[in-house]
LOFITI-999945 format. One record per residue (C-alpha): x, y negated, z negated. Coordinates in nm, 4 decimals, m for minus. Last residue first. Example, Ala and Ser with C-alpha at 12.3 -4.5 7.8 and 13.67 -1.06 7.14 Angstrom:
<pts>
+----------+----------+----------+
|        u |        v |        w |
+----------+----------+----------+
|   1.3670 |   0.1060 |  m0.7140 |
|   1.2300 |   0.4500 |  m0.7800 |
+----------+----------+----------+
</pts>
This chain:
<pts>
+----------+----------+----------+
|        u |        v |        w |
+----------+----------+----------+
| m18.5238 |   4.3347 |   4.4469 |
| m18.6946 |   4.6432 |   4.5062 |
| m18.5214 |   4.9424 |   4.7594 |
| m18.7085 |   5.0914 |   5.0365 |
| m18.5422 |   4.8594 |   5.2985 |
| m18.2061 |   4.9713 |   5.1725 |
| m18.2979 |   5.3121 |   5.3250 |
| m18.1497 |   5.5307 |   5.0284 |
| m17.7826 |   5.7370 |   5.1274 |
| m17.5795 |   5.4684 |   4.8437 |
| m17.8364 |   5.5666 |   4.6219 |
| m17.7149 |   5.9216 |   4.6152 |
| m17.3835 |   5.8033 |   4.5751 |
| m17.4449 |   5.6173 |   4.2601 |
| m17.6391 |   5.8745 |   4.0990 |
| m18.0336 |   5.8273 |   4.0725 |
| m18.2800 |   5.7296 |   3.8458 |
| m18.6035 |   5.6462 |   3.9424 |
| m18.9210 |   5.3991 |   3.9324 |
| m19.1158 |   5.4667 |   4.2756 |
| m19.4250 |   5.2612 |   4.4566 |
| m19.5375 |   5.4916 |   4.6875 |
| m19.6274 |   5.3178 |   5.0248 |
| m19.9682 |   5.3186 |   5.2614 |
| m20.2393 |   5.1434 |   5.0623 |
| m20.0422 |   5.1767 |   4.6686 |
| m19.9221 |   5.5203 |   4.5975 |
| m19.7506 |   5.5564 |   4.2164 |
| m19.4334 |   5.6907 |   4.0870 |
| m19.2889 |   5.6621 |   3.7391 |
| m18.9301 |   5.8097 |   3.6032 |
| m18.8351 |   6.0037 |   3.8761 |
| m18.4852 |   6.1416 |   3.7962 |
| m18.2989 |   6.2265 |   4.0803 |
| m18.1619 |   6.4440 |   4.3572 |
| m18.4241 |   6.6779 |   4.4606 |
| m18.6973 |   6.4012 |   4.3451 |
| m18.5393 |   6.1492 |   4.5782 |
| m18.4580 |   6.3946 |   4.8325 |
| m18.9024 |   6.4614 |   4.8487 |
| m18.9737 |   6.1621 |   4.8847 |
| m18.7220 |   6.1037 |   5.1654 |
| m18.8444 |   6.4154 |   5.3424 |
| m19.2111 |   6.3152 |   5.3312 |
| m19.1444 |   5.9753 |   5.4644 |
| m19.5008 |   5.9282 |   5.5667 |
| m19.6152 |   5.7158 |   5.2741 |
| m19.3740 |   5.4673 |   5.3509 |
| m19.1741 |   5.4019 |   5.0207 |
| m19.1619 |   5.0697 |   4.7825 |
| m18.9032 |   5.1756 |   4.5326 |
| m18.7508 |   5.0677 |   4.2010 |
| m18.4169 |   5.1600 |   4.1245 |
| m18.1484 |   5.2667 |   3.7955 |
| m17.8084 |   5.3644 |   3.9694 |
| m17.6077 |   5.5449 |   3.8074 |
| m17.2123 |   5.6130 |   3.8073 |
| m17.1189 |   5.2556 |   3.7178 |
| m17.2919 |   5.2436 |   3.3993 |
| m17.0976 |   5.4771 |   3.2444 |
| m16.8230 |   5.3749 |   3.0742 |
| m17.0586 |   5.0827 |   2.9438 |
| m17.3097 |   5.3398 |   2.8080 |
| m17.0579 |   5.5254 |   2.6396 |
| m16.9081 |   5.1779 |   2.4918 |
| m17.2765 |   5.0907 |   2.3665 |
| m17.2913 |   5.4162 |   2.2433 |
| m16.9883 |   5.3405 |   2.0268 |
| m17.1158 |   5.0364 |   1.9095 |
| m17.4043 |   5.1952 |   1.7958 |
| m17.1780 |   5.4292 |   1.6079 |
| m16.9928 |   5.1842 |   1.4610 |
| m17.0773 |   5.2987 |   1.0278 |
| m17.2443 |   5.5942 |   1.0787 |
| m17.1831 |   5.6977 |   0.6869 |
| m17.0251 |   6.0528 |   0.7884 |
| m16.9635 |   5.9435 |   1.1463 |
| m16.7791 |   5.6672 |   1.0335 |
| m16.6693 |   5.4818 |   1.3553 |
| m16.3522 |   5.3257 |   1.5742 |
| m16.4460 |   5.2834 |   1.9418 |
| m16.1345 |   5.3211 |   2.2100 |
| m16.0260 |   5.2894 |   2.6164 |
| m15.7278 |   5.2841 |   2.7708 |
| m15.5475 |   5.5147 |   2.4582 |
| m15.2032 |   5.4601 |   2.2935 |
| m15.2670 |   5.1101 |   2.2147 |
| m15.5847 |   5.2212 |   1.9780 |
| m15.2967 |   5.4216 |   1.7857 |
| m15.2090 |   5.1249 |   1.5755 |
| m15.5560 |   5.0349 |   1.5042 |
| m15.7244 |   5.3588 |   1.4218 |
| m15.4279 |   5.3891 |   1.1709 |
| m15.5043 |   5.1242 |   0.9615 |
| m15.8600 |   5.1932 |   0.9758 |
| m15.8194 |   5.5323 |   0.8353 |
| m15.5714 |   5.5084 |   0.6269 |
| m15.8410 |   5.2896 |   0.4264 |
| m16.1184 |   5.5053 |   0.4815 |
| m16.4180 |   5.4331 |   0.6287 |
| m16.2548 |   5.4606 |   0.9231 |
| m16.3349 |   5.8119 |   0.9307 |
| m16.3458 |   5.8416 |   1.2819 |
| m16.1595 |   5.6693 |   1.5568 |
| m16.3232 |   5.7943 |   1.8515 |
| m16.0789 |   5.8344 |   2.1759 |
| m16.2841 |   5.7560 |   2.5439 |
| m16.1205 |   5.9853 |   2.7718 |
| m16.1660 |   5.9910 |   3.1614 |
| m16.0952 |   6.2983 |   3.3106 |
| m15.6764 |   6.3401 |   3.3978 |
| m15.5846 |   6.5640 |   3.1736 |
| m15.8834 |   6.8229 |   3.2376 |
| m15.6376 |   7.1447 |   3.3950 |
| m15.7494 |   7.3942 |   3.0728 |
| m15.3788 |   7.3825 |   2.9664 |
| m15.3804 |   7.0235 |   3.0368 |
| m15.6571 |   6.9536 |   2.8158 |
| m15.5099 |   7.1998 |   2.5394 |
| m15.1730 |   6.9751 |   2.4991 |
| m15.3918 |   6.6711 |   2.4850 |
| m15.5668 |   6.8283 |   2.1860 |
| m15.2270 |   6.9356 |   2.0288 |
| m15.0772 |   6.6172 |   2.0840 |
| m15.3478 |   6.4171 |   1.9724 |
| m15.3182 |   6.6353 |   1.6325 |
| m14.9153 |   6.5455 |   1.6336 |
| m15.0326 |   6.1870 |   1.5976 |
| m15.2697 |   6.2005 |   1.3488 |
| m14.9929 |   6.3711 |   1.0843 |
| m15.1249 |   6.1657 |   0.7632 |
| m15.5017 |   6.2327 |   0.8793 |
| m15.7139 |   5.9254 |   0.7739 |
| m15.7736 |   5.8436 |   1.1795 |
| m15.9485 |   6.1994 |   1.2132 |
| m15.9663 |   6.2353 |   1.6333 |
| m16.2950 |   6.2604 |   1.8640 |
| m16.1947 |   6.2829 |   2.1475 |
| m16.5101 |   6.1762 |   2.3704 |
| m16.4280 |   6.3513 |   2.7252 |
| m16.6304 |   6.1634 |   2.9897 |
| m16.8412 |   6.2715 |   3.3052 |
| m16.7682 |   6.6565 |   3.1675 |
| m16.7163 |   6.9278 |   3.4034 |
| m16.3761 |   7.0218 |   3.2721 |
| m16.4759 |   7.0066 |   2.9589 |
| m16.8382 |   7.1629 |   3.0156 |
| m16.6037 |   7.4695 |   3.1732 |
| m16.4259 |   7.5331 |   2.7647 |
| m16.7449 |   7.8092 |   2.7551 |
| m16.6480 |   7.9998 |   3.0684 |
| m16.2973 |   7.9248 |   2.9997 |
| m16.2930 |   8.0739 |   2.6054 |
| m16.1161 |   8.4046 |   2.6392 |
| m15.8056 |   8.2229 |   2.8657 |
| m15.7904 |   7.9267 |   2.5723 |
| m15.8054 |   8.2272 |   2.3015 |
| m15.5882 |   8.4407 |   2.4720 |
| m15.3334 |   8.1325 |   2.4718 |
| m15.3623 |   8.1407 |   2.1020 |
| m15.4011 |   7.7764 |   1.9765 |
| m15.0032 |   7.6278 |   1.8703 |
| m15.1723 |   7.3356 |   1.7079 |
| m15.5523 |   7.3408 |   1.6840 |
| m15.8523 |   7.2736 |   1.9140 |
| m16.2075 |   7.2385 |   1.7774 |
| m16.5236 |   7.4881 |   1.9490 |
| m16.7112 |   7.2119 |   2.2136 |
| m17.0256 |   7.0073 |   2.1287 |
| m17.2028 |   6.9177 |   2.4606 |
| m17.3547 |   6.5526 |   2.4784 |
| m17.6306 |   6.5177 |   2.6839 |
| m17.7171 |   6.1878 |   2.8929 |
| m18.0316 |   6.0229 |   3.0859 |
| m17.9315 |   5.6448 |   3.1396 |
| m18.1413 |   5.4373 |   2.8869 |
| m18.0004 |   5.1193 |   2.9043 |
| m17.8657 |   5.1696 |   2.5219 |
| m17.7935 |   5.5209 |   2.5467 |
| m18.0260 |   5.8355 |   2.4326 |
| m17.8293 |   6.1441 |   2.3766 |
| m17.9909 |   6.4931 |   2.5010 |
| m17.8329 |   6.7656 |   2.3055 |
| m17.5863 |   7.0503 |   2.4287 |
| m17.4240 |   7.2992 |   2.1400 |
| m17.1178 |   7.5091 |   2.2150 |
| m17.0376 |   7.8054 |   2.0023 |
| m16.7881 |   7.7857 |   1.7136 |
| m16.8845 |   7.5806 |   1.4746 |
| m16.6943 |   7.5453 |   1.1263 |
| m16.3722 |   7.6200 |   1.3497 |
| m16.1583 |   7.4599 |   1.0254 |
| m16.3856 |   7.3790 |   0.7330 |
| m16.5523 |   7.0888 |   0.5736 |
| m16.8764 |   7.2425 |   0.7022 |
| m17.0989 |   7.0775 |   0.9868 |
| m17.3149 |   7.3134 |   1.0649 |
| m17.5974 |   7.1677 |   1.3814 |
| m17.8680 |   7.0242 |   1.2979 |
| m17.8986 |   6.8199 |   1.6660 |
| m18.0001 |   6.4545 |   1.5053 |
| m17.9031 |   6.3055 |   1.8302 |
| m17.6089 |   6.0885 |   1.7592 |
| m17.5644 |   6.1428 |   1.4112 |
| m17.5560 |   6.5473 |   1.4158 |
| m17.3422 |   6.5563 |   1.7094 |
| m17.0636 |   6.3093 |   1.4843 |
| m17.1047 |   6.5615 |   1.2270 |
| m17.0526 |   6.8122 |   1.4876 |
| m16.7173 |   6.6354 |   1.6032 |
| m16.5794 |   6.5311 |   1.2783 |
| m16.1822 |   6.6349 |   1.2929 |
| m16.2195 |   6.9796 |   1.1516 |
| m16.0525 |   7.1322 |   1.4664 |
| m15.8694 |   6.8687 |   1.6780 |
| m16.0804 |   6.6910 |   1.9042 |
| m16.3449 |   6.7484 |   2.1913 |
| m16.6708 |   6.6134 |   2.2732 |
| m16.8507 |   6.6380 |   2.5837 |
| m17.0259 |   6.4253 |   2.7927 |
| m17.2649 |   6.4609 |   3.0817 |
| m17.4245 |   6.2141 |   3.2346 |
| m17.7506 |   6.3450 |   3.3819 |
| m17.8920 |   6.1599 |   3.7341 |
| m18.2200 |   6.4512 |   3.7857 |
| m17.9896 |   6.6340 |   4.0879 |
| m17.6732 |   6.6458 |   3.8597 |
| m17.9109 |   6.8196 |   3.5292 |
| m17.9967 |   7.0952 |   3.7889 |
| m17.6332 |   7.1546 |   3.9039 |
| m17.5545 |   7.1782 |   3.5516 |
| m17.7703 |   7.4437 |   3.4792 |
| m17.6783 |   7.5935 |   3.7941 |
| m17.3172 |   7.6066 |   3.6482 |
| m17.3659 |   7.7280 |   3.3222 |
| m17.6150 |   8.0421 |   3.4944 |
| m17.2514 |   8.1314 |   3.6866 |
| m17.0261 |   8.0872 |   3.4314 |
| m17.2305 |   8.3148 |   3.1471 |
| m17.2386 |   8.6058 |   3.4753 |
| m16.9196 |   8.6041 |   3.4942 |
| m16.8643 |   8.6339 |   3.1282 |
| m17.0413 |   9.0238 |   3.1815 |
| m16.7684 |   9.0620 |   3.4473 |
| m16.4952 |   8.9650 |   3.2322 |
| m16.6721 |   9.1633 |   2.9761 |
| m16.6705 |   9.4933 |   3.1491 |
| m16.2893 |   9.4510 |   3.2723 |
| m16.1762 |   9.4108 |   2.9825 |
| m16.3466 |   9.7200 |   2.8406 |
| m16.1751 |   9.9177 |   3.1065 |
| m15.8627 |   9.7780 |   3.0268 |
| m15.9775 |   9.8727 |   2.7190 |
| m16.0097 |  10.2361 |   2.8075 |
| m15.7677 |  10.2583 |   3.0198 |
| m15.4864 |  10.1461 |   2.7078 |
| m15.6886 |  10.3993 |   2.4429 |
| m15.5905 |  10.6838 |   2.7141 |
| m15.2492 |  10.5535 |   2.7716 |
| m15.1706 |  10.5332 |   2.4150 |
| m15.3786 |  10.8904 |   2.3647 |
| m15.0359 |  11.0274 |   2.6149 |
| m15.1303 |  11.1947 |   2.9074 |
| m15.1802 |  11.5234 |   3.0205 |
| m14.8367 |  11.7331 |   3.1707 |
| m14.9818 |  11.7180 |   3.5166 |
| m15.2749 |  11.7846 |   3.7262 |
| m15.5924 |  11.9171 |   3.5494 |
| m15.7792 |  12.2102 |   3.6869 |
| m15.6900 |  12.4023 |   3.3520 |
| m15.5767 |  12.2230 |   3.1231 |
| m15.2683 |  11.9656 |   3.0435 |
| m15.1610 |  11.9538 |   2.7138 |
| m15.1778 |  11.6147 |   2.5282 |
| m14.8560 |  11.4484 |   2.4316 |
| m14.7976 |  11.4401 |   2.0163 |
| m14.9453 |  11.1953 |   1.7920 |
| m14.7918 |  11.0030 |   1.5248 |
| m14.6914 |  10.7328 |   1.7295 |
| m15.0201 |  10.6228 |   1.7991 |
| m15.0670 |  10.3085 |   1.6304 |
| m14.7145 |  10.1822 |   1.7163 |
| m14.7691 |  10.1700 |   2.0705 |
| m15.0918 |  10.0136 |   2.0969 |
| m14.9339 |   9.6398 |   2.0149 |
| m14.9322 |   9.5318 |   2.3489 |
| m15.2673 |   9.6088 |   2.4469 |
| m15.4216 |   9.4583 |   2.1059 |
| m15.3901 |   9.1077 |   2.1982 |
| m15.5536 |   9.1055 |   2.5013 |
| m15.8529 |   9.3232 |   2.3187 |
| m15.8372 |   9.0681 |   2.0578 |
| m15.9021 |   8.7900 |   2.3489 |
| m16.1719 |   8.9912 |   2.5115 |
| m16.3739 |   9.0817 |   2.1633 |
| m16.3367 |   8.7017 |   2.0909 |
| m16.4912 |   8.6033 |   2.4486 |
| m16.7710 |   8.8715 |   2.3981 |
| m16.8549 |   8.7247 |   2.0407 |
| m16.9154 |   8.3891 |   2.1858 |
| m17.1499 |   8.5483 |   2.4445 |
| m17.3650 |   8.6951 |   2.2506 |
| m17.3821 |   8.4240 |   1.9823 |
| m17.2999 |   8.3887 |   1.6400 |
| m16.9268 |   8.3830 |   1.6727 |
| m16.7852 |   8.2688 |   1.3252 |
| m16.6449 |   8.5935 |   1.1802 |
| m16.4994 |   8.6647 |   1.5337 |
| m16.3371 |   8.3266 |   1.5170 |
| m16.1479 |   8.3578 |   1.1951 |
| m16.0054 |   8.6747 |   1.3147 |
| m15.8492 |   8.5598 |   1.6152 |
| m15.7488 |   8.2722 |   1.4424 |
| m15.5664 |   8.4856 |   1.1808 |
| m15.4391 |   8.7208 |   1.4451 |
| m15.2703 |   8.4248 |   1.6561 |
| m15.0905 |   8.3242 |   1.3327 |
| m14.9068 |   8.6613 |   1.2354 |
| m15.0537 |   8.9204 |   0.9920 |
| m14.9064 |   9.1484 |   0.7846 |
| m15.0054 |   9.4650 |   0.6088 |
| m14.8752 |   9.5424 |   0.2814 |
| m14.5575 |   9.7409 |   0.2007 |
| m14.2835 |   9.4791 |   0.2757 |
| m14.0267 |   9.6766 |   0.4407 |
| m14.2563 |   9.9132 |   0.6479 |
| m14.4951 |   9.6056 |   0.7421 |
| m14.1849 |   9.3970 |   0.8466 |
| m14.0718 |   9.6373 |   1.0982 |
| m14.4100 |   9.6998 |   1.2664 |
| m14.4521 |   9.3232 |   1.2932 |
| m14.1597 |   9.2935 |   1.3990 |
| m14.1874 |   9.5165 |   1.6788 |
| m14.5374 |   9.3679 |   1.7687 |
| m14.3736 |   9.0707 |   1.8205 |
| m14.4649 |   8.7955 |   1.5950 |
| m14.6630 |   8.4986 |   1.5979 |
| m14.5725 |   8.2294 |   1.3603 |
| m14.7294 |   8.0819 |   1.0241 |
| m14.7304 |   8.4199 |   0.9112 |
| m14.9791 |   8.6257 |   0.6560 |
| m14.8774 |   8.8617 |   0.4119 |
| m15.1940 |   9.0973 |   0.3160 |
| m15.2294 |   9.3140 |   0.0215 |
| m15.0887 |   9.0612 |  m0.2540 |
| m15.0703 |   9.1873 |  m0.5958 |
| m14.8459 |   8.9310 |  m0.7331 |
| m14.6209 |   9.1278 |  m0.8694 |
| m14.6213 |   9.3346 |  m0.5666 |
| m14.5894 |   8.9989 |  m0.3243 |
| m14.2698 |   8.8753 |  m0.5388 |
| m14.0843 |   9.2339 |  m0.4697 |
| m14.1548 |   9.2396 |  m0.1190 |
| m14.0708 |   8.8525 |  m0.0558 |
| m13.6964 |   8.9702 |  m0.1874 |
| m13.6910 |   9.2595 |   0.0265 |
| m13.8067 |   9.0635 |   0.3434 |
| m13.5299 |   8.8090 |   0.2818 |
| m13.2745 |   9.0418 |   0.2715 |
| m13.4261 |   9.1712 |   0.6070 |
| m13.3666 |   8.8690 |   0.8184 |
| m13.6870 |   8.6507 |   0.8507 |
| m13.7891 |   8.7539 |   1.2168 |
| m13.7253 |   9.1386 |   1.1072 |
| m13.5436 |   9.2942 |   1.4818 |
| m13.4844 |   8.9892 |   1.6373 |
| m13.3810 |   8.7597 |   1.3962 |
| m13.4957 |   8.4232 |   1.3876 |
| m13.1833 |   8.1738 |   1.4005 |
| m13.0391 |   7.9244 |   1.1393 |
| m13.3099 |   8.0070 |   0.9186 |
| m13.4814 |   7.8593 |   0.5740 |
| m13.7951 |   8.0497 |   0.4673 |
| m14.0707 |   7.9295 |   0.3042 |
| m14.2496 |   8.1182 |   0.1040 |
| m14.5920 |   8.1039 |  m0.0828 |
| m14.8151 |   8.2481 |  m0.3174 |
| m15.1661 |   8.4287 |  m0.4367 |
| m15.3366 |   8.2567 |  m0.1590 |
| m15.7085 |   8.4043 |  m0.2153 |
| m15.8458 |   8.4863 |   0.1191 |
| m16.1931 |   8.4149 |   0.3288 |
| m16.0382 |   8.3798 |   0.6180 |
| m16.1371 |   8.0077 |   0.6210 |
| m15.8856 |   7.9860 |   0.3163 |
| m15.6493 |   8.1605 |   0.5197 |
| m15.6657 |   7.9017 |   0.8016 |
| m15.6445 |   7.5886 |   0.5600 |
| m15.3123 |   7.7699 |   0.3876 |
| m15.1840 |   7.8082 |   0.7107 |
| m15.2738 |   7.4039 |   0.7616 |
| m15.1002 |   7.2637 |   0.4614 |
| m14.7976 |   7.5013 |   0.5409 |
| m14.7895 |   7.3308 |   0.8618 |
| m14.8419 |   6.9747 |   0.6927 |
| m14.5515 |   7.1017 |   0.4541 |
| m14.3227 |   7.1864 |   0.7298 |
| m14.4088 |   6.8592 |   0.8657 |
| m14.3404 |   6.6250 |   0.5838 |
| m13.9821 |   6.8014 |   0.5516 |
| m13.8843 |   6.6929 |   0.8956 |
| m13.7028 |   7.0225 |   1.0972 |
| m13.3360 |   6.9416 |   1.1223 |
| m13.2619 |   7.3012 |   0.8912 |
| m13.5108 |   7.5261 |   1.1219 |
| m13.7917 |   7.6206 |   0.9630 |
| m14.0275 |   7.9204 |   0.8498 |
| m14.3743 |   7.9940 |   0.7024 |
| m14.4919 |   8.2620 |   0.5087 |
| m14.7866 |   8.3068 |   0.2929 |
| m14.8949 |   8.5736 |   0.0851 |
| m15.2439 |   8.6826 |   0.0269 |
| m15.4818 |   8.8287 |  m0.1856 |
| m15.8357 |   8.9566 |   0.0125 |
| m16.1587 |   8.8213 |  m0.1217 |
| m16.4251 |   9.0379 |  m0.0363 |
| m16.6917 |   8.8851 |   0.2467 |
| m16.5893 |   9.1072 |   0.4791 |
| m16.2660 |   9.0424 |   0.7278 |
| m16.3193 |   9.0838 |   1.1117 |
| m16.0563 |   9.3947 |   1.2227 |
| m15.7989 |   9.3501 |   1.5030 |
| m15.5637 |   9.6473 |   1.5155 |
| m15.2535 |   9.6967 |   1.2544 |
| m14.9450 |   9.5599 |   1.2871 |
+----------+----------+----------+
</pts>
């Protein structure tokens, strides 16, 4: 297979492919084909056809047996497809294999996502996570790009019979690796004093996740009018957005948006996007944020779930948001999955049908970890004074004879350390 490349804005024809075992549900081979054909639309490519193929067992050397290559060859060159596209990941073996039967290039699942999110990174630091996860991809697939060329001759003052371009194209992105992880470093480390900073003045922080295309940035867009794209598309948004939400007793919260998970995501992807994916594991509350009108809701809960535990964050507390239950599927199945979760609002974030009661539940949630106080202190408590505004959010403060009358915001266990004879009843 060839390297990673982002797609122009041209059209490319396509084929898709998609296998299955013979006990495999029919509904769910055609969700996955449902899905492919979602991906390569993102990709910007015209699906000129489709096959699905039938196996006992995947073969080793072709994945699809090659009888059944040939025959897909001849359909894709009527069709004038340039690009076959798999709803698996292959080896880079097969890949290799299937290219020289076939003719066109092919590409396996985790290279269409790959490729979908380097055409959607906007930022700096989105586009170095997708360079590192192609470049993890790549490594193993170096070989058959550089088969044509011969072993270097060593020179004068050099040790050895030279080495091979493989290995010198395999330093140098190791090298290049390296570079990023280091440049990422540096993303984690300014993410986590910003967070420190929002701990010491009493911010909640929440962050949404949910299955790609399931309403999350709409929902973002609702809450605190953040303008953010919110495109009928899978990965629509790719780069976190934070925006202050306001809550019913006015407890200081942001709400992150987070990139949208899918079924079988690339685990370069999950290991690329850690110093973003942190605000999950970070997060006060997770809202999951799930499509009620899907017909296959339940295997997109697994897929989410399935990327919480990957990043270690199955046990933070989840609130599930029913949306779209505007819809009539919608609302029938936001009530028999409501069972499978401890806590659950149903909304429209399109219409914003619920959404107050939904901030009402947020608020609810999270009334326990704040404290909201007023305080008479001595005037000669410097240190106190000057904890309180190290560690909360000072809302009003005045001095009155010999005390400062405070209004604040502090965490729960902060407050727990204030001199209860400070404290307002």
């Amino acid at each position: 297979m060839t390297p990673m490349q982002t797609t122009s804005n041209a059209l490319e024809t396509a084929w898709l492919i998609a296998t299955t075992s013979g006990d495999q549900p029919r509904a769910e081979v055609e969700d996955s084909l449902r899905e492919l054909r979602a991906l390569a639309d993102t990709a910007r490519a015209k699906v000129a056809g489709e096959t699905l193929c039938r196996l006992r067992a995947l073969q080793p050397a072709t994945y699809i047996g090659r009888g059944k290559a040939e025959q897909i060859a001849v359909a894709l060159q009527a069709a004038g497809a340039g690009v076959v596209i798999f709803d698996d990941d292959l080896t880079p073996a097969q890949g290799r294999t299937l290219e020289e039967i076939l003719g066109v290039r092919v590409v396996d699942r985790t290279q269409l996502i790959l490729d979908i999110f380097a055409q959607r990174a906007l930022t700096l630091e989105g586009s170095l996570q997708i360079e590192l996860a192609q470049l993890h991809y790549l490594i193993p697939r170096l070989r058959g790009l550089w088969t044509h060329l011969e072993r270097q001759k060593g020179g004068i003052g050099l040790k050895g019979p030279g080495e091979k371009q493989l290995e010198l194209d395999r330093r140098r992105i190791e090298q290049r690796i390296a570079r990023i992880r280091d440049q990422l470093q540096l993303v984690r480390r300014r993410r986590a004093e910003l967070r420190r900073g929002r701990r010491r003045h009493g911010w909640a922080l929440l962050t949404l996740v949910g299955y790609t295309n399931a309403g999350k940035s709409t929902l973002l867009n609702r809450l605190t009018d953040a303008g953010v794209l919110a495109d009928d598309q899978l990965f629509a948004t790719l780069d976190p957005t934070t925006r202050q939400l306001r809550l019913p007793h006015h407890q200081p919260c942001l709400l992150t948006d987070t990139v949208g998970f899918i079924r079988k995501l690339p685990h370069h992807l999950v290991e690329a996007f850690k110093a973003t994916l942190e605000e999950v594991n970070e997060a006060d509350l997770l809202l999951h944020v799930i499509d009620a009108s899907q017909p296959r809701v339940d295997e997109q809960i697994d897929a989410v779930e399935a990327v919480l535990k990957e990043l270690g964050a199955q046990d933070k507390p989840v609130l599930a948001v029913f949306n779209k239950t505007d819809l009539e599927r919608g609302r029938t199945q936001a009530i028999r999955l409501a069972d499978r979760f401890r806590h659950s609002a149903s909304i429209s974030a399109a219409t914003g049908e619920g959404t107050p009661e939904l901030c009402q539940t947020i608020a609810d949630l999270l009334r326990d970890r704040v404290a909201h106080l007023r305080l008479k202190i001595p005037l000669g408590e410097g240190r106190g004074i000057a904890a309180l505004h190290a560690n909360g959010k000072v809302l009003e403060q005045k001095a009155k004879g010999k005390h400062l009358h405070v209004e604040t915001i502090v965490s729960s266990s902060f407050a727990a350390t204030i001199d209860p004879t400070w404290i307002q009843r």
